[in-house]
BAFI-3210 file (N, C-alpha, C; in Angstrom, 3 decimals, decimal comma, padded with zeros to 6 digits):
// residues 214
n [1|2|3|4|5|6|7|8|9|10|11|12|13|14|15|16|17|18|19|20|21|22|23|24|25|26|27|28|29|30|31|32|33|34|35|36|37|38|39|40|41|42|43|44|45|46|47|48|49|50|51|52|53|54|55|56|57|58|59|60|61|62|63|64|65|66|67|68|69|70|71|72|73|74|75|76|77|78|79|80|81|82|83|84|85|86|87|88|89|90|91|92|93|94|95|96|97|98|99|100|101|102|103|104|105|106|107|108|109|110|111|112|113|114|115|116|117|118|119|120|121|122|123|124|125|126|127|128|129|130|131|132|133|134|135|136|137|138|139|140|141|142|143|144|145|146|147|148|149|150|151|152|153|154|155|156|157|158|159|160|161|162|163|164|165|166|167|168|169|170|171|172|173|174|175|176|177|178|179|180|181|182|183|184|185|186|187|188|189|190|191|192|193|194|195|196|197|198|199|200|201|202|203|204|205|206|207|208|209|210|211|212|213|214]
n.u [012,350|009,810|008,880|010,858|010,245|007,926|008,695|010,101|008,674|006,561|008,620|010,304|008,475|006,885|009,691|009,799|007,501|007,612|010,295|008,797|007,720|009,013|010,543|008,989|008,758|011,319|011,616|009,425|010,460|013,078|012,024|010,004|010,628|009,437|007,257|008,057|007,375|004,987|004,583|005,183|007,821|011,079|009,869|010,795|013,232|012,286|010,915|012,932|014,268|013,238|012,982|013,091|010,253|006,955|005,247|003,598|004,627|004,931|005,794|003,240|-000,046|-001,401|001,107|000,677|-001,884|-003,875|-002,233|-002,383|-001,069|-001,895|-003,742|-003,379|-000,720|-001,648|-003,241|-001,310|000,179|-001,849|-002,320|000,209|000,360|-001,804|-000,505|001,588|000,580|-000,243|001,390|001,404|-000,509|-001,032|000,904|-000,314|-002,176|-000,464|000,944|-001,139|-002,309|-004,778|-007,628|-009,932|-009,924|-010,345|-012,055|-012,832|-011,072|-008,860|-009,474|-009,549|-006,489|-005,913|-007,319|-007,111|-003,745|-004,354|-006,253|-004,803|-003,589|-004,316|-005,421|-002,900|-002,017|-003,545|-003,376|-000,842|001,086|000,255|-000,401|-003,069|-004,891|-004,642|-005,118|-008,271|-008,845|-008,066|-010,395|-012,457|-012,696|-012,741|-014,872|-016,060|-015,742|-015,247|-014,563|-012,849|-011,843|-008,883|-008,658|-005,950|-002,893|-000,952|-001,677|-002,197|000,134|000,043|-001,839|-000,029|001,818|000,371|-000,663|001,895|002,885|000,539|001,299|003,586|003,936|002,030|003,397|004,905|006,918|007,668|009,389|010,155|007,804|007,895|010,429|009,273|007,075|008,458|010,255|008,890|007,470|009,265|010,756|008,965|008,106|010,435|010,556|008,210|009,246|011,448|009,916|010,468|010,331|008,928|009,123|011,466|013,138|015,235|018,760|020,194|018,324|017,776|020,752|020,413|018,020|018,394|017,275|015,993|014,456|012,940|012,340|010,344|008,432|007,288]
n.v [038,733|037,758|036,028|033,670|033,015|031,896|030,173|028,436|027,715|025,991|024,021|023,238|022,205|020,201|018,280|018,284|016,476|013,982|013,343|012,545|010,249|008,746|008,421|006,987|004,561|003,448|002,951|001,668|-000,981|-001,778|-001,715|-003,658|-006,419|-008,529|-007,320|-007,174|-008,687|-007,889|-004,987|-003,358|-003,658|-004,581|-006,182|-004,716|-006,262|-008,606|-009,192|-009,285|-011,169|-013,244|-012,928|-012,801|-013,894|-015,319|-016,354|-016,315|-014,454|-014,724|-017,385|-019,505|-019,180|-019,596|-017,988|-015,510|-013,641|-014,942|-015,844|-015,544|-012,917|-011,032|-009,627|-007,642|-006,938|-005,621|-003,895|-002,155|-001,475|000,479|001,904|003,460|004,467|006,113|008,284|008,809|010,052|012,748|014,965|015,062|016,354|018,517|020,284|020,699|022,235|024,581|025,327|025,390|027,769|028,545|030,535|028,680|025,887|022,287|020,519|018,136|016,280|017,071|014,917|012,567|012,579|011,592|009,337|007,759|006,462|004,343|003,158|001,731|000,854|-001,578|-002,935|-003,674|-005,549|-007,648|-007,913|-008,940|-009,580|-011,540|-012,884|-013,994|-012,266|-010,015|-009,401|-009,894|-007,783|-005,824|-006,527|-005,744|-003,142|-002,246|-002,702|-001,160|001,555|004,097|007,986|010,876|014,471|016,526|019,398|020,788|020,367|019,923|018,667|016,064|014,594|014,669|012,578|010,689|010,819|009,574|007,304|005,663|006,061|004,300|001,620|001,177|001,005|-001,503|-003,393|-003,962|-002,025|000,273|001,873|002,834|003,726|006,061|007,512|008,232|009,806|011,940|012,764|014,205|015,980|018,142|018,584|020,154|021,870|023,314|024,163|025,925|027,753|028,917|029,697|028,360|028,652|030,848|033,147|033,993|036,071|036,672|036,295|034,178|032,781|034,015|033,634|031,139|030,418|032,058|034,212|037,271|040,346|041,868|040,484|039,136|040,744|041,514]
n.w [-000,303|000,907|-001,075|-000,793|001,672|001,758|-000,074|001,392|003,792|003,444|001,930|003,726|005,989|004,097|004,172|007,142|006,924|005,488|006,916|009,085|009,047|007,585|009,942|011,531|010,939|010,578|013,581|013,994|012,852|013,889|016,511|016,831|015,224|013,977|012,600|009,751|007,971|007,642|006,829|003,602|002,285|000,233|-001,997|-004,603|-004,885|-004,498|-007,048|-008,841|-008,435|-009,725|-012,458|-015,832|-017,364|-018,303|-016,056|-012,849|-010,410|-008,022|-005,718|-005,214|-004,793|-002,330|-001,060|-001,785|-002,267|-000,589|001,346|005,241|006,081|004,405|004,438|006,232|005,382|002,772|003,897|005,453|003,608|001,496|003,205|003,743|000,904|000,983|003,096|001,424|-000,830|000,313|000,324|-002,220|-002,905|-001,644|-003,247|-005,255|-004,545|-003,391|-006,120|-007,986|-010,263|-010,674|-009,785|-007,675|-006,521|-008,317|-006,520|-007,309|-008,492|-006,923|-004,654|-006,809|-006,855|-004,157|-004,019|-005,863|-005,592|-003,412|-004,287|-006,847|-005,344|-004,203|-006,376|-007,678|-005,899|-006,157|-008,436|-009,238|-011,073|-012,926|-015,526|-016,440|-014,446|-015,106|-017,283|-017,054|-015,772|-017,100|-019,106|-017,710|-017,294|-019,645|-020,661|-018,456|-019,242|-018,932|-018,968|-018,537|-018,292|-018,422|-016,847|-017,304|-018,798|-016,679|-015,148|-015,065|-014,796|-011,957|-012,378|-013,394|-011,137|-008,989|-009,750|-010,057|-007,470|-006,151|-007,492|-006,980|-004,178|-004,453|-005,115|-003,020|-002,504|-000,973|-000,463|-002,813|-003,651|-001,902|-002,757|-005,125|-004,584|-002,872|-005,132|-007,029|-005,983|-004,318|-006,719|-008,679|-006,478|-006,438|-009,240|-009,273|-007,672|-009,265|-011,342|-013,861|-017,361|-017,842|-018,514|-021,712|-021,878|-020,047|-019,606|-019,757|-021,082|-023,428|-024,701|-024,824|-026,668|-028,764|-029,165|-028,566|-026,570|-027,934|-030,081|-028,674|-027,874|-030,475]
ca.u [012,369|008,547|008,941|012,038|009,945|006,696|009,110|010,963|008,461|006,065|009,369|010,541|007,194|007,027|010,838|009,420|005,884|008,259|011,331|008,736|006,948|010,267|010,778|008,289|008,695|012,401|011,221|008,902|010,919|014,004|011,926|009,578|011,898|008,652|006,176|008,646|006,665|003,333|005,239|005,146|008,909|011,710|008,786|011,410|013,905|011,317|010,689|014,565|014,838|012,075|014,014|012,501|008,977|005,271|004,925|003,151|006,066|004,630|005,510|002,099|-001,323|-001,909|001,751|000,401|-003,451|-004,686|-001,461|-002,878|-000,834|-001,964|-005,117|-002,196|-000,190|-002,623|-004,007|-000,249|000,424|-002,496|-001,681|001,568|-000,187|-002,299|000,328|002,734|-000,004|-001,001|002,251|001,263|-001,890|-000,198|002,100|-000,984|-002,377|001,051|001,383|-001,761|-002,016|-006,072|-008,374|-010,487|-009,296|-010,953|-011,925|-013,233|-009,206|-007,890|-010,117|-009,186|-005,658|-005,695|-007,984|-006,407|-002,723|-005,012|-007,114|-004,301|-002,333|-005,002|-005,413|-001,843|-001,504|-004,513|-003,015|000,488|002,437|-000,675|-001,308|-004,968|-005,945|-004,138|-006,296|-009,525|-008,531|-008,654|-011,613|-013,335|-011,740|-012,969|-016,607|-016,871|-015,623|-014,967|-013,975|-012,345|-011,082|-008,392|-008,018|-004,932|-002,347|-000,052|-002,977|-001,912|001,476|-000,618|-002,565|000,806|002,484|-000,341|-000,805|003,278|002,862|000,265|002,427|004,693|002,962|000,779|004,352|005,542|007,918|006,948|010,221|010,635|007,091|008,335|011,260|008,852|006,628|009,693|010,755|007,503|007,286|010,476|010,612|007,520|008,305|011,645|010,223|006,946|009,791|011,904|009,526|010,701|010,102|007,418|009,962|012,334|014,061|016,632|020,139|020,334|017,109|018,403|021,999|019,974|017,326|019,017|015,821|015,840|013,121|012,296|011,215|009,135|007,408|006,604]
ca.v [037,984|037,173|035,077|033,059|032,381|031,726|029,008|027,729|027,614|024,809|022,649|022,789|021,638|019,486|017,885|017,402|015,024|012,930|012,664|012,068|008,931|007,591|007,925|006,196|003,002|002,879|003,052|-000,278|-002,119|-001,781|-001,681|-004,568|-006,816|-009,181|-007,043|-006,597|-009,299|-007,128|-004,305|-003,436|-003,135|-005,658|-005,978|-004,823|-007,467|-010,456|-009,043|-009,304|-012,347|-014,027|-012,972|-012,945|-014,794|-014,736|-016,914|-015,727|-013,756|-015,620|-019,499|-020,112|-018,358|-019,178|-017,064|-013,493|-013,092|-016,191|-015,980|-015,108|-011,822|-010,621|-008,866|-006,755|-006,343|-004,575|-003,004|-001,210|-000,324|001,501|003,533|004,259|004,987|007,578|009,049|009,700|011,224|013,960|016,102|015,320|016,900|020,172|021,108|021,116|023,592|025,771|025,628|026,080|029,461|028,691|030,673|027,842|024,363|021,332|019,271|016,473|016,198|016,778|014,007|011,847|012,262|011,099|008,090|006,501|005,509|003,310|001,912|001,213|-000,642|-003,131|-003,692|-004,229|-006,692|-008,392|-009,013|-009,426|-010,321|-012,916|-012,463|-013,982|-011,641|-008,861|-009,325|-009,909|-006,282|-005,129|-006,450|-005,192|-001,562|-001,840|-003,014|-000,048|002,668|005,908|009,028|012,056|015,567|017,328|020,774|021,725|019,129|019,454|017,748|014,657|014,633|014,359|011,078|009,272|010,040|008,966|005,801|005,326|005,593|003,157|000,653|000,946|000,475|-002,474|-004,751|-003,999|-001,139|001,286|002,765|003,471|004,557|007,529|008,544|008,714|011,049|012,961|013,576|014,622|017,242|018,696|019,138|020,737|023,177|024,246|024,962|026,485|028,948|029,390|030,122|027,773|028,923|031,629|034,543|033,930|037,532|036,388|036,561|032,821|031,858|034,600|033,184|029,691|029,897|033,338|035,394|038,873|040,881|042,755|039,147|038,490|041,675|041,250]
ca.w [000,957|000,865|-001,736|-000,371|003,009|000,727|-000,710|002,681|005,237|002,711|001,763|005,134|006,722|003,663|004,680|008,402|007,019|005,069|007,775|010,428|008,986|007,372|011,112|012,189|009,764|010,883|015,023|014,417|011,853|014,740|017,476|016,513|013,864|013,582|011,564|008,932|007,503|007,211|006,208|002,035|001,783|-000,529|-003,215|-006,057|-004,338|-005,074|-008,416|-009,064|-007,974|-010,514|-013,636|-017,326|-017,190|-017,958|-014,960|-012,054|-009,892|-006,245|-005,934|-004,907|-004,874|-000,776|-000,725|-001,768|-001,834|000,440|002,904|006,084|006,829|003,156|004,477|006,800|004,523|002,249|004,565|005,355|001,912|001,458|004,409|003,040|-000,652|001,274|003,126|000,168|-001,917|000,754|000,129|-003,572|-002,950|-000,531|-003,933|-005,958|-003,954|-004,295|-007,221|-008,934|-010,940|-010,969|-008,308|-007,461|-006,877|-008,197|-005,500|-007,557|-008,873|-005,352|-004,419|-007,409|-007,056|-003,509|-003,655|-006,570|-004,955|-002,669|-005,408|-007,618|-004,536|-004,125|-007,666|-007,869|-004,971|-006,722|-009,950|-009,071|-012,471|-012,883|-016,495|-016,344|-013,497|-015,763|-018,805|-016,599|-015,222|-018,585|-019,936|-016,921|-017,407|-020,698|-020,473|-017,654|-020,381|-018,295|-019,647|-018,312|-019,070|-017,925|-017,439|-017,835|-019,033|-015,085|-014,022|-016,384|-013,932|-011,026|-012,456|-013,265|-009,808|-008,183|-010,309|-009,447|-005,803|-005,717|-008,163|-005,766|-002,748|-003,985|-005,240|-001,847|-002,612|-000,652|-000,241|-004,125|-003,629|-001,079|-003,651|-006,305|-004,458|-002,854|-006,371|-007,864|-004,904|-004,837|-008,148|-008,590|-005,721|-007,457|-010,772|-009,016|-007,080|-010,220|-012,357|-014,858|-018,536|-017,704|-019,757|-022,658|-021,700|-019,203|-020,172|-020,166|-022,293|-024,645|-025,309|-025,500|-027,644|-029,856|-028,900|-027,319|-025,687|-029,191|-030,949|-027,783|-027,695|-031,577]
c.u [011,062|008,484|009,647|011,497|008,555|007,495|009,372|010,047|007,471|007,143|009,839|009,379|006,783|007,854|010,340|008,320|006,554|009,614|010,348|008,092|007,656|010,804|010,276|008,292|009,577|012,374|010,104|009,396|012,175|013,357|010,888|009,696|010,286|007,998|006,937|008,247|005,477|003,963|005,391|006,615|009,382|010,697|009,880|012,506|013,610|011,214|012,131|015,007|014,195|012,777|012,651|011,720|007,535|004,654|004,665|004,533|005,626|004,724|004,101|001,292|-001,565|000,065|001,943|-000,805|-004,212|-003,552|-002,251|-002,468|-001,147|-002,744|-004,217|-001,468|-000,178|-002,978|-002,457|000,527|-000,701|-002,400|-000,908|001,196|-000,661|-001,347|001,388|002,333|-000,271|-000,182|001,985|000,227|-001,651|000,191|001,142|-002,066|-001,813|000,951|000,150|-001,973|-004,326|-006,073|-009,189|-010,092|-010,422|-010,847|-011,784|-011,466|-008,204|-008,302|-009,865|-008,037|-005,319|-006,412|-007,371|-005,151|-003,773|-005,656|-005,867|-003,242|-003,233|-005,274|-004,116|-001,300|-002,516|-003,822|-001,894|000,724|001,600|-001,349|-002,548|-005,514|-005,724|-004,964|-007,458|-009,529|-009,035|-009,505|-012,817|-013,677|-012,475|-014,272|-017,061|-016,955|-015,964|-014,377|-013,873|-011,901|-009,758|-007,949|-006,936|-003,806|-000,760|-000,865|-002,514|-000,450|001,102|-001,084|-001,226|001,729|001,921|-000,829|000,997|003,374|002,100|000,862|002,834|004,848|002,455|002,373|005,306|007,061|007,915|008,019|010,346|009,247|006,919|009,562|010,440|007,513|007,375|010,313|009,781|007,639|008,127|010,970|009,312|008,015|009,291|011,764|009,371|008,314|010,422|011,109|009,454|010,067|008,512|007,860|010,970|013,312|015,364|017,734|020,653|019,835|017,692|019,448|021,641|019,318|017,392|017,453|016,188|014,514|012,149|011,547|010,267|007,959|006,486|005,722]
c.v [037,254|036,233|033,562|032,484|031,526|030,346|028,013|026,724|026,093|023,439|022,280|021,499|019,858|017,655|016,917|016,236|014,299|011,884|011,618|010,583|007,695|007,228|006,668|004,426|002,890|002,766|001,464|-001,175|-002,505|-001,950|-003,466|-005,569|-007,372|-008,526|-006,677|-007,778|-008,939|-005,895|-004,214|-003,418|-004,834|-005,721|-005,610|-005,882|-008,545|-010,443|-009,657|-010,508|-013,719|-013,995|-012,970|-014,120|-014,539|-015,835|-015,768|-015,082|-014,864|-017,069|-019,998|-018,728|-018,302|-018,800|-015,882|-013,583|-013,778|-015,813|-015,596|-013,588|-010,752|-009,468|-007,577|-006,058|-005,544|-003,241|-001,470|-000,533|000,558|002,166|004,445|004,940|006,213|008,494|010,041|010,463|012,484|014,847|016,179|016,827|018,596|020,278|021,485|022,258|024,930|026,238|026,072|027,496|029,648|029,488|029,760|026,265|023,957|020,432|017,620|015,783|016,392|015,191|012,684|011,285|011,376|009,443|007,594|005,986|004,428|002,325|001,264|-000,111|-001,944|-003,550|-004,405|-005,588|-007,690|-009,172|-009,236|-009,928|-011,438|-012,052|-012,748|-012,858|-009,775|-008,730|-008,974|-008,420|-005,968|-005,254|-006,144|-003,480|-001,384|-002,094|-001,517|001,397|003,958|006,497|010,215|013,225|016,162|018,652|021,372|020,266|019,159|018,676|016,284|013,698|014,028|012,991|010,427|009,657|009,484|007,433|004,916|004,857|004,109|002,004|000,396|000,242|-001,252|-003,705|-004,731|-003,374|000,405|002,232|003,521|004,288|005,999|007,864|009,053|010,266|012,259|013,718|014,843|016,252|018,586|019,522|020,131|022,123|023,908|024,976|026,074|027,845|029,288|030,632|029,650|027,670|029,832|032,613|033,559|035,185|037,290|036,360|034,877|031,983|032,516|033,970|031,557|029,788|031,214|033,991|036,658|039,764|041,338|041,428|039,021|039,624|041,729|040,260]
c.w [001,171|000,286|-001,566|001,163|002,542|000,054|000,480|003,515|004,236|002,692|003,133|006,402|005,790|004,325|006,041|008,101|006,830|006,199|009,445|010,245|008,632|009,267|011,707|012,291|010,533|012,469|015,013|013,583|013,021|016,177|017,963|015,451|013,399|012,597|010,597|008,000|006,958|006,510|004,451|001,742|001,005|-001,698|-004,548|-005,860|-005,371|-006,449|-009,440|-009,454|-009,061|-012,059|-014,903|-017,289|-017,425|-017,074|-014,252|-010,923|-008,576|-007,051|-005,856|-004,800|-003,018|-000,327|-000,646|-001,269|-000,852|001,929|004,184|006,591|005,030|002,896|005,301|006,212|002,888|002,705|004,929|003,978|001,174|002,689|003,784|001,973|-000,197|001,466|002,843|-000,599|-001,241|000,572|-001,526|-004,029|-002,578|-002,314|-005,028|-005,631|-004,071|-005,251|-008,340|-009,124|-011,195|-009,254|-007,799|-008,032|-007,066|-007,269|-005,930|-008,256|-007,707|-005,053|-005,045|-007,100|-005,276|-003,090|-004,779|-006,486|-004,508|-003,489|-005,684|-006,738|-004,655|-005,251|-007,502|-006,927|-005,415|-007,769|-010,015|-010,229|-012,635|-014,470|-017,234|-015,589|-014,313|-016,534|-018,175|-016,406|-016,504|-019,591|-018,975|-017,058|-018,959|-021,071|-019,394|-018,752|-019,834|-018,850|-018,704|-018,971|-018,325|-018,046|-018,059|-018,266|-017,591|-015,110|-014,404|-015,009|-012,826|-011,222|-012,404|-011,846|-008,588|-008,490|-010,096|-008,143|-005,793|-006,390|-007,394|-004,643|-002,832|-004,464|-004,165|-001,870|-002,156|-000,313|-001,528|-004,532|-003,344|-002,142|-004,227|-005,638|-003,837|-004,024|-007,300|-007,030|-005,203|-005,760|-008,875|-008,045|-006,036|-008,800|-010,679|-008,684|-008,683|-011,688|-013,801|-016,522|-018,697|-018,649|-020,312|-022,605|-020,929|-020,399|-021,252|-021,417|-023,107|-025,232|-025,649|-026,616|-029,055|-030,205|-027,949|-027,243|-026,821|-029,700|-029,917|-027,866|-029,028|-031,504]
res [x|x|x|x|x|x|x|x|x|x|x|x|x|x|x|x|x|x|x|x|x|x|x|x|x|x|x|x|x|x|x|x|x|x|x|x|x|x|x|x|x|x|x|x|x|x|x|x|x|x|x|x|x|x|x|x|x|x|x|x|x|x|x|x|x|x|x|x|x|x|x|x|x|x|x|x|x|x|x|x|x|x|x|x|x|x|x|x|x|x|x|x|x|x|x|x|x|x|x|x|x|x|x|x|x|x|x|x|x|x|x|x|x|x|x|x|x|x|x|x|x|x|x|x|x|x|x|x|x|x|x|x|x|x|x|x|x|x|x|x|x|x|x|x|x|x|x|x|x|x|x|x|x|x|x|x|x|x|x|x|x|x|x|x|x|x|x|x|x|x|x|x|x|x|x|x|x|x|x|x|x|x|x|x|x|x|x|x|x|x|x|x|x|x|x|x|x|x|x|x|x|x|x|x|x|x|x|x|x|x|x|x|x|x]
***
């Protein structure tokens, strides 16, 4: 029973961050139609709509980064980027099996959605500003480690969200960290491939308790 409330009372609380902000979006997109202009959403729409090209995806340059509501609508998709990573951040708490979290990897994983949106609304499908990116990225020449290879999981759904976020998809942004979560918290309760003894793993992988103990 400990365990089963130890699972609940997190996804539940979880459940409420996510229902209350999808709330929120759908209370000024209905309540105020106008800012659905500043707003990050449609973004895989426009993409859609551009088709097979190494043209720039925007008709014009003063239609994304110059427009006037551009600095707004930045500014609301990194909101959103934050927002979606902080339940990222809660499950890595959960779930780790370490006694002492890394901060500087809490820390990471929540400031880079945000980076990666404004990159991404920067270089928009602009494959000059793409390259420049990457010969910048590659003149700086950072290196990392990671402890454990979850952690790896963590970088790409936090480099997802902000994707997401910065081509003005901020809804496929919130699946992708709904999924990440979720999933996470169901394997974390399960237990998912901690023993080979179960009945199940046995008749799968034609192992019984005696080979494991050898």
């Amino acid at each position: 029973m400990r365990k089963a409330a130890n699972f609940l009372i997190p996804v539940t609380l979880i459940t409420m961050y996510y229902a209350f902000w999808a709330g929120l979006m759908a209370f000024l997109l209905m309540r105020f139609p106008g800012v659905v202009d500043f707003f990050p959403i449609g973004g895989i729409g426009q993409l859609a709509e551009v088709g097979e090209s190494f043209e720039p995806v925007y008709s014009s340059l003063e239609e994304s980064v110059l427009a006037p509501e551009a600095a707004i609508k930045l500014a609301f998709a990194m909101l959103g980027a934050g927002i979606l990573i902080i339940p990222v951040s809660w499950v890595y708490f959960i779930t780790s099996r370490d006694k002492s979290i890394d901060q500087s990897f809490v820390q990471t994983i929540i400031i880079m959605p945000i980076v990666v949106t404004g990159i991404s609304m920067i270089v928009m499908n602009s494959i000059a500003l793409a390259f420049s990116l990457a010969g910048i990225v590659a003149a700086v020449r950072f290196r990392f480690t990671l402890d454990q290879p979850s952690h790896a999981m963590y970088i790409f759904c936090a480099i997802s969200i902000g994707l997401g976020s910065g081509v003005g998809a901020l809804a496929v942004a919130m699946v992708i960290s709904m999924a990440f979560v979720y999933a996470n918290m169901i394997i974390w309760k399960l237990e998912y491939g901690k023993v080979l003894s179960g009945a199940f793993f046995s008749m799968l992988t034609r192992r019984n308790r005696a080979e494991d103990d050898y």
